[in-house]
C-alpha positions as CSV (number, residue, x, y, z in Angstrom):
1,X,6.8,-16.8,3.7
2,X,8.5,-13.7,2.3
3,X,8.5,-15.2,-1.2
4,X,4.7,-16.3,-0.9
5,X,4.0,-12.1,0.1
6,X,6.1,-10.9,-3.0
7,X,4.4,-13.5,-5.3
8,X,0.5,-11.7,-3.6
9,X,2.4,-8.2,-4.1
10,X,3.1,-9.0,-7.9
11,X,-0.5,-10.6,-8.2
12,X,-2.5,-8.1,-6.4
13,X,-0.8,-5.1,-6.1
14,X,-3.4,-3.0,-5.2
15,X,-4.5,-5.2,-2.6
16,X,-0.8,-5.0,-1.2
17,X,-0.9,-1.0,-1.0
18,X,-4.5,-0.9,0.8
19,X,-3.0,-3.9,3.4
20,X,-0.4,-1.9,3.9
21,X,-1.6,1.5,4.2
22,X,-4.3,-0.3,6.9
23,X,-1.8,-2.3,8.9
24,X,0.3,1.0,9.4
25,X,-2.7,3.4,9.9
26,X,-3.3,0.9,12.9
27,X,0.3,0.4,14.0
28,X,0.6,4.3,13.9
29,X,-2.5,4.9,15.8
30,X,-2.0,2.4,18.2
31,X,1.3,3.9,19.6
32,X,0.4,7.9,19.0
33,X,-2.4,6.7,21.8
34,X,-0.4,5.0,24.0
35,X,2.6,7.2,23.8
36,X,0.6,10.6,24.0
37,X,-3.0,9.7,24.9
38,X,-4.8,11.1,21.9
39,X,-5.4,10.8,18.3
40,X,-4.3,12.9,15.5
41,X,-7.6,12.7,12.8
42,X,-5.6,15.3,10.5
43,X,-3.1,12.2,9.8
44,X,-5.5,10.3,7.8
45,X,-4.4,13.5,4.7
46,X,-1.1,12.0,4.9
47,X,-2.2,8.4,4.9
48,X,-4.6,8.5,1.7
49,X,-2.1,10.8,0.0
50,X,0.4,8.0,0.5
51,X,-2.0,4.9,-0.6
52,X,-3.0,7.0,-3.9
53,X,0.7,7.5,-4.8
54,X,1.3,3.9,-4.4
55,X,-2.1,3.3,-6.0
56,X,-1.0,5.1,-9.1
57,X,2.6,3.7,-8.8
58,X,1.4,0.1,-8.9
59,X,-1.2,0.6,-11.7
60,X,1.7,2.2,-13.9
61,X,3.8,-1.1,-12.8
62,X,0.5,-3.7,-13.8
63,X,0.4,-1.4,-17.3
64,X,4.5,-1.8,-18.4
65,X,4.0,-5.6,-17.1
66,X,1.1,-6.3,-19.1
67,X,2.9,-3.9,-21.9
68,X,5.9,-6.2,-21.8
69,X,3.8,-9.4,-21.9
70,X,1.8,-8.9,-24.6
71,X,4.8,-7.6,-26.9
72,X,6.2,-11.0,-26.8
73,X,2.7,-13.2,-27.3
């Protein structure tokens, strides 16, 4: 299973960061209400800051792979 989510994560990386970013936006949500019975809408800064750093961080990783690749072919 772990190797079948790294080979989507090196296929899609993009879709990996938005999956992520939603899955933990959830998971954080979910216990910030049931901990403290409220929810905290200024989080959602911290949130889309993180998803467009990865964003960028996996489009720079796609460009020096397809770089690399097309060096060689």
């Amino acid at each position: 299973m772990f190797k079948k989510l790294n080979h989507f994560y090196d296929e899609h990386p993009y879709w990996g960061v938005l999956i992520a970013a939603a899955v933990g936006s959830v998971i954080g949500i979910l216990i910030e209400y049931t901990v403290n019975d409220n929810f905290i809408g200024s989080a959602i800064y911290t949130v889309s800051f993180y998803s467009i750093l990865m964003l960028l961080v996996g489009w720079r990783r796609e460009k020096k792979r397809n770089s690399s690749k097309s060096r060689y072919f």
